[in-house]
N, C-alpha and C positions, 0 to 999 in steps of 0.2 A: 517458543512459538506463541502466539497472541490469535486466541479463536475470539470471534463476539457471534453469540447464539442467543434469539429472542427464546424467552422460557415464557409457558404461560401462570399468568400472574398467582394462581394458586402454589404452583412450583416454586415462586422464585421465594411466597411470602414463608413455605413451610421450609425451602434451603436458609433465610433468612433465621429464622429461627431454631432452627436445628444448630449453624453456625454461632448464633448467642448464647445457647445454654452448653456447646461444648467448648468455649471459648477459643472461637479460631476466626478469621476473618472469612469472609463467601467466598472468597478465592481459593482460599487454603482449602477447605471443606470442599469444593467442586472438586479440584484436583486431587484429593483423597479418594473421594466416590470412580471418579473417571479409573484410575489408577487402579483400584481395586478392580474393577469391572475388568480393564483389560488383563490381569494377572487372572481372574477367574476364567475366562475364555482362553485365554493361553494354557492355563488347568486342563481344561476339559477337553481342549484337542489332543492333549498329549502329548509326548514325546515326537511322534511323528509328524505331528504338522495336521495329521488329518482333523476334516471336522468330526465331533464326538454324534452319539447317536442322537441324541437330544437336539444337537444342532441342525443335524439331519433334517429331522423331524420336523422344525422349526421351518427349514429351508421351506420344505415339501408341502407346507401347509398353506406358507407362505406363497408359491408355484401357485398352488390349488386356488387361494383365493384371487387370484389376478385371474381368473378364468372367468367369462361368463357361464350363467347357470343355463340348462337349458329348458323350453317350457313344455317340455315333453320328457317322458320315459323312454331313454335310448335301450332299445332291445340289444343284447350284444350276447345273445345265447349263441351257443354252435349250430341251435337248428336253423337262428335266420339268417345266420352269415352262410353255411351252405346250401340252404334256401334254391330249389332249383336246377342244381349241379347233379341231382340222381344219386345222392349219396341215402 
């Protein structure tokens, strides 16, 4: 398979050079990196498939911040939500 992925120039100069003092071409060294990263993720789901907690977490953070904030303090006691009810 053939990916072309724009890297920002700090990226590409630090893979550049990473790739010269370990003596392997930028391609060779992307594909090491890539490779390693998906064997570590296949790691830490484990056996099952499932995602690990850390990924979880990850997910959930990630959820979180696609939210907007709001510019208020949401009261979410039990006494405001029964608030009224005669409880």
């Amino acid at each position: 398979m053939t990916l072309s992925i724009t890297l920002p120039i700090e990226i590409e100069l630090a893979l550049r050079e990473q790739a010269a003092s370990d003596g392997k071409d930028l391609a060779a060294l992307v594909l090491e990196a890539v490779t390693e990263k998906v064997a570590c993720d296949r790691a830490e789901a484990g056996e099952n498939g499932r995602p690990s907690g850390g990924q979880r977490i990850a997910e959930l953070r990630s959820w979180v911040a696609g939210h907007r904030r709001l510019s208020y303090d949401a009261d979410d006691s039990r006494e405001s939500i029964y608030e009224g009810r005669g409880e």
